[in-house]
C-alpha positions as CSV (number, residue, x, y, z in Angstrom):
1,X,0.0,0.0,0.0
2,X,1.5,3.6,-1.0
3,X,-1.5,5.9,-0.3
4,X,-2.6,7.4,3.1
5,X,-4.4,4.8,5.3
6,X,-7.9,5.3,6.3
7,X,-9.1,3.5,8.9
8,X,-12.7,2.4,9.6
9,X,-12.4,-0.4,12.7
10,X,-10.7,-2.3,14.8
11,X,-11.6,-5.8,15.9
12,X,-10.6,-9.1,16.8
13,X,-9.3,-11.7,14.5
14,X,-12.4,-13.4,12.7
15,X,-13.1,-16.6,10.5
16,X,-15.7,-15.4,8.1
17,X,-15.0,-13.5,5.2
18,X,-16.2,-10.2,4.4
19,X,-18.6,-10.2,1.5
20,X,-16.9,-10.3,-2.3
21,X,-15.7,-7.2,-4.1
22,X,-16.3,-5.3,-1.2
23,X,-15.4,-1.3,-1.2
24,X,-15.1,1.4,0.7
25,X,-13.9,5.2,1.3
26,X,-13.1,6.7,-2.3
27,X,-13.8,3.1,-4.0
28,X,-11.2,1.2,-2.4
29,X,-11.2,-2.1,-0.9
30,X,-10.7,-2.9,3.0
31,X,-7.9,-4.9,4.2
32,X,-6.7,-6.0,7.6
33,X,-3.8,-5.3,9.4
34,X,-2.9,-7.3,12.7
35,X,-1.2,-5.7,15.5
36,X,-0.8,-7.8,19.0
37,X,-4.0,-10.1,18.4
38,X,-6.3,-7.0,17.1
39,X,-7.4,-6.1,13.4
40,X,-7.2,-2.8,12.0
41,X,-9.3,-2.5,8.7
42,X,-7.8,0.3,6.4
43,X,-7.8,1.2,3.4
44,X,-5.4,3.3,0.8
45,X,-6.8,6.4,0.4
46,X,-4.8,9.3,-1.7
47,X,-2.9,11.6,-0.4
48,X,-4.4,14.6,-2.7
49,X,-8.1,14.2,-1.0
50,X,-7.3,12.8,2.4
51,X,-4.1,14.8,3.4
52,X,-4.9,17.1,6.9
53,X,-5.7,20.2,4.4
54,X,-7.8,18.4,1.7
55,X,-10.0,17.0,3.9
56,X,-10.6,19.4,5.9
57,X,-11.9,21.3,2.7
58,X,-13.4,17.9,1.7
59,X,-15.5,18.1,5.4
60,X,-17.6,21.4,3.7
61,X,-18.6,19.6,0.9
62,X,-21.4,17.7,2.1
63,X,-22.1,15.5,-1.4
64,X,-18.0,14.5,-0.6
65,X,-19.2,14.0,2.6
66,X,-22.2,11.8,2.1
67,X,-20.3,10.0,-0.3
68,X,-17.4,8.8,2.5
69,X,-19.9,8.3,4.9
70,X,-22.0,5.8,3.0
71,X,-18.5,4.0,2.0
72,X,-17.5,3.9,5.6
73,X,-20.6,3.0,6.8
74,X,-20.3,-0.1,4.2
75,X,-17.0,-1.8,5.5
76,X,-18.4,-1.1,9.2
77,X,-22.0,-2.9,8.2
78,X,-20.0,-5.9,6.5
79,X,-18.1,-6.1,9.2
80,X,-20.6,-6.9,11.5
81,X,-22.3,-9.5,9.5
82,X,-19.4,-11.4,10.7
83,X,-17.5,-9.7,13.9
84,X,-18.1,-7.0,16.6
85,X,-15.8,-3.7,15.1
86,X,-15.2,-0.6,17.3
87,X,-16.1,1.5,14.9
88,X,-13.5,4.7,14.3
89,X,-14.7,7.7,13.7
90,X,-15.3,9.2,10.0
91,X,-11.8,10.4,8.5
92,X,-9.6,8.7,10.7
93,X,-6.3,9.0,8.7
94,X,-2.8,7.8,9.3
95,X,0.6,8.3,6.8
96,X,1.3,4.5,6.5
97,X,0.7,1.2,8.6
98,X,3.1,1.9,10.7
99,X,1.2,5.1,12.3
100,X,-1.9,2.4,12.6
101,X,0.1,0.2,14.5
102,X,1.9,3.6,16.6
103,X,-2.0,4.6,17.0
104,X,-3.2,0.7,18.1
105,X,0.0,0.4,20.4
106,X,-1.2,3.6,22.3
107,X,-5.5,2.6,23.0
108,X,-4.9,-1.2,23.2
109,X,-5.8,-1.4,26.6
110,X,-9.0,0.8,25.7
111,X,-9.3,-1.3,22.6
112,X,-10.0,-4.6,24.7
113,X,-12.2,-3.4,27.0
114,X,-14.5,-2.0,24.7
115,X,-14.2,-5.1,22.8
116,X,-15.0,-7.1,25.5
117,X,-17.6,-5.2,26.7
118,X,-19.5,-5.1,23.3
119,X,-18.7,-9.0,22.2
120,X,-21.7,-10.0,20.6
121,X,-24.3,-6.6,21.0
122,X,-25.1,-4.2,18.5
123,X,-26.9,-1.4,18.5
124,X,-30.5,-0.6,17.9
125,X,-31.7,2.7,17.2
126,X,-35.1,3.9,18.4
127,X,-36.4,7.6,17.5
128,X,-40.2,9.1,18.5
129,X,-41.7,11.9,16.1
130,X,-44.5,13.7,17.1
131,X,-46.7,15.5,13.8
132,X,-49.0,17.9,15.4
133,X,-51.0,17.8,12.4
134,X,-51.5,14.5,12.2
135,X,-52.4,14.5,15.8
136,X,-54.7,17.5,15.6
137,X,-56.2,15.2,12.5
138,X,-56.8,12.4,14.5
139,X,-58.0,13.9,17.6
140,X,-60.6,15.9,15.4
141,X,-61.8,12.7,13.8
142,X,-62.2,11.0,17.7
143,X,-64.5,14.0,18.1
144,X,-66.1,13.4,14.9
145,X,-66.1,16.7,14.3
146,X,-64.6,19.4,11.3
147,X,-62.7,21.7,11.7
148,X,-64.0,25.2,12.6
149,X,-63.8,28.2,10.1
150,X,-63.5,31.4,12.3
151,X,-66.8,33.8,12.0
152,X,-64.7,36.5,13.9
153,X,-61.4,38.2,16.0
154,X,-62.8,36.8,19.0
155,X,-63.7,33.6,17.6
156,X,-60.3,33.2,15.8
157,X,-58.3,34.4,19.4
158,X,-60.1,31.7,20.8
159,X,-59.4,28.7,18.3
160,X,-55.8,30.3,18.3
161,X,-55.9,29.4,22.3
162,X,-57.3,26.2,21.7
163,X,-55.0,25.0,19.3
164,X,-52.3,26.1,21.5
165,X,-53.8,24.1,24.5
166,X,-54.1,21.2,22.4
167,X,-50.5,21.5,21.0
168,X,-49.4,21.3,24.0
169,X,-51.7,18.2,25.7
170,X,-49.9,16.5,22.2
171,X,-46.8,17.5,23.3
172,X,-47.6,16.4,26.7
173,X,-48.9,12.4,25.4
174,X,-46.0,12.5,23.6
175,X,-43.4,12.8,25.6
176,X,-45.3,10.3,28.1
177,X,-45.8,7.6,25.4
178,X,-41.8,8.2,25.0
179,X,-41.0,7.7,28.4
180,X,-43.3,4.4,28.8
181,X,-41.1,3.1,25.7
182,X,-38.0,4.1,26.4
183,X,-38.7,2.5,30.0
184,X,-40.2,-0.7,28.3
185,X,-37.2,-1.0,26.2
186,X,-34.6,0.1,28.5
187,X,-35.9,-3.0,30.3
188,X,-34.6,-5.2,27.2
189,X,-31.3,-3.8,26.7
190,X,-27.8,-4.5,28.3
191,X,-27.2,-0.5,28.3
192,X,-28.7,2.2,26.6
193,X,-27.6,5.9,25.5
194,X,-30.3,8.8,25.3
195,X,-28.7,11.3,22.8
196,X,-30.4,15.0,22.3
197,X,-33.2,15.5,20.0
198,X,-32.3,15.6,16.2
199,X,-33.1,19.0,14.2
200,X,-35.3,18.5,11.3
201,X,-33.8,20.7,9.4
202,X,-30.8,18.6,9.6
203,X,-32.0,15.2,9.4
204,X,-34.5,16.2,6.9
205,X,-37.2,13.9,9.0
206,X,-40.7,15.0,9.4
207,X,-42.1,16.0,12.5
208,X,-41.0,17.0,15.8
209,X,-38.0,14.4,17.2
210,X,-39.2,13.5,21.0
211,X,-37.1,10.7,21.4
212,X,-33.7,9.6,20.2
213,X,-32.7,6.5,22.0
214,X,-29.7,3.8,21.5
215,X,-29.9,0.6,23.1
216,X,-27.1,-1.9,23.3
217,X,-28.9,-5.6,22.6
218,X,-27.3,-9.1,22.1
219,X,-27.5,-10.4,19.1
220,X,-29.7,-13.4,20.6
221,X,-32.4,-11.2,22.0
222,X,-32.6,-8.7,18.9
223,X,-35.9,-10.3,17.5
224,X,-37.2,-9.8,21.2
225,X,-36.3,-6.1,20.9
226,X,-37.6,-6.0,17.4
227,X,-41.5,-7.3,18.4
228,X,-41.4,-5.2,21.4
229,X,-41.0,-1.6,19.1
230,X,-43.3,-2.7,17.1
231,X,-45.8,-3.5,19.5
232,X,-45.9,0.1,20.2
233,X,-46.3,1.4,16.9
234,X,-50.3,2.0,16.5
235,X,-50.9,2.9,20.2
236,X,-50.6,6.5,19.8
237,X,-51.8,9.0,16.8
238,X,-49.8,11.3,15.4
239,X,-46.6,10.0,16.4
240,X,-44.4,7.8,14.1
241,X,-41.6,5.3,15.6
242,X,-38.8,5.4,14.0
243,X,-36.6,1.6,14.2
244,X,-32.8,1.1,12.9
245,X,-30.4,-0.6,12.9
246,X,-28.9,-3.7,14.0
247,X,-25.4,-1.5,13.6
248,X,-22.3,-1.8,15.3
249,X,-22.3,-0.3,19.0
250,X,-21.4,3.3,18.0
251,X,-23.0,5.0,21.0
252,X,-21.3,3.0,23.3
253,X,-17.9,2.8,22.5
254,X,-15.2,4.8,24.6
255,X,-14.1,7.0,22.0
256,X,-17.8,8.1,21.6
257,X,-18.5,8.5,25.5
258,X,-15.1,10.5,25.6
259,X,-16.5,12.9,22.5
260,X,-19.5,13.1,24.1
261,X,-18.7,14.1,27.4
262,X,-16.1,16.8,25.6
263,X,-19.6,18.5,24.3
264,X,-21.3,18.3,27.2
265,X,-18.2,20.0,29.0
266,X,-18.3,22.4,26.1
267,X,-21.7,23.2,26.6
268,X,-21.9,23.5,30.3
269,X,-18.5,25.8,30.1
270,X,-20.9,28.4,27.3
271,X,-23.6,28.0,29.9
272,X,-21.5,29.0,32.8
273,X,-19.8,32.1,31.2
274,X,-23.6,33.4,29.5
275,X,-24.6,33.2,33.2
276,X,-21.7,35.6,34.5
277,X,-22.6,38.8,35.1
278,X,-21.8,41.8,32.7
279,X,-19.3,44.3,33.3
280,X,-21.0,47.8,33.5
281,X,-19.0,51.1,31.9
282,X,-16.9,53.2,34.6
């Protein structure tokens, strides 16, 4: 290999093969390199797109971007069809093998126990989207009733008022029905992450996000998991429930607990300065 390496996992040694004429980042094909009893799966990436300044150019283009992602998120999904990875994150890029094998030397120990902690799990995603029109729609046909036209100010005001009190009682159901499932399914998984509501202008997903869960399941018990979301799914109007996955344990790896808690810390540090008080003029 003469280009950059990119590097998408690391894993134990495995028997089965990964599927045929398997690709990945910028076309190429994953291969493994072994390091005291682990797996790194790279692949040779060139220099001219993945170099510290060309990617980070690269990162602003988001059809680039969507284009990486999907082949990274390929080698990780074929890879655990047949292992557990610890999945690195996107654009993790060394010079050569030997700064894979510097990088391995220097998390083993973190390697392992993340490994050993995730043998046999994957993770299931479960999101809850509230569509308050859809809900108004369905509480309006409970009622059996259309919907109003206002005849005046006052009568407007107070449909305006209404529709606020009802957006809100949705809100409220909502956010209950969320809790019951997260608590049902909570109950089914060895561990679970709740991660902050996704944007909808950013995840381009209708409706209002309520609930973004991840939930670390064994293999064996997945079908369980499985029937017991969609169990759920018809038991309350206007809200849609979203199931992914199985995919490697990306929430719970140490690398994403360490980035997470580094936002967090972030955050609370902008909340803590915003809070100190102003200095007035002299």
């Amino acid at each position: 290999m003469t280009g950059l390496r990119y590097v998408y996992a690391v894993c134990r040694p495995f028997g089965g093969a990964l599927k045929a004429q398997l690709t990945g980042v910028a076309g190429a094909p994953p291969k493994l390199l072994p390091h005291h009893g682990l797996i790194a799966v790279v692949s040779e990436v060139p220099e001219r797109d993945f170099a510290e300044g060309p990617l980070k150019a690269h990162l602003e283009d988001l059809d680039w971007l969507a284009a990486t992602a999907r082949g990274h998120q390929g080698v990780i999904d074929a890879l655990t069809a047949v292992t557990t990875p610890l999945p690195l994150r996107l654009g993790t890029v060394f010079r050569d093998d030997s700064g894979v094998r510097v990088m391995m030397e220097a998390r083993e120990d973190a390697f392992r126990r993340s490994l050993d902690r995730l043998e046999g799990r994957v993770e299931w995603g479960v999101k809850v989207y509230l569509d308050p029109e859809a809900a108004e729609a369905a509480r309006a046909a409970e009622a059996d009733r259309p919907q109003e036209r206002a005849a005046s100010g006052r009568d407007y005001l107070r449909q305006r008022r209404m529709r606020s009190k009802s957006h809100e009682e949705m809100w409220q159901k909502a956010e209950a029905f969320s809790s019951r499932l997260h608590e049902t399914l909570s109950g089914r998984a060895e561990d679970f992450r709740l991660h902050p509501p996704q944007n909808p202008t950013l995840s381009g997903s209708a409706g209002r996000n309520v609930l973004n869960a991840a939930y670390l399941v064994p293999r064996g018990s997945s079908e369980e998991f499985v029937e017991a979301v969609d169990r759920t799914k018809d038991d309350a109007p206007g809200l849609r429930v979203e199931l992914t996955g199985p995919w490697a344990a990306y929430s719970f790896t140490e690398e994403h607990e360490k980035a997470e808690g580094q936002e967090k810390a972030k955050g609370s540090a902008k909340s803590a300065k915003s809070e100190e008080p102003e200095e007035e003029d002299a």
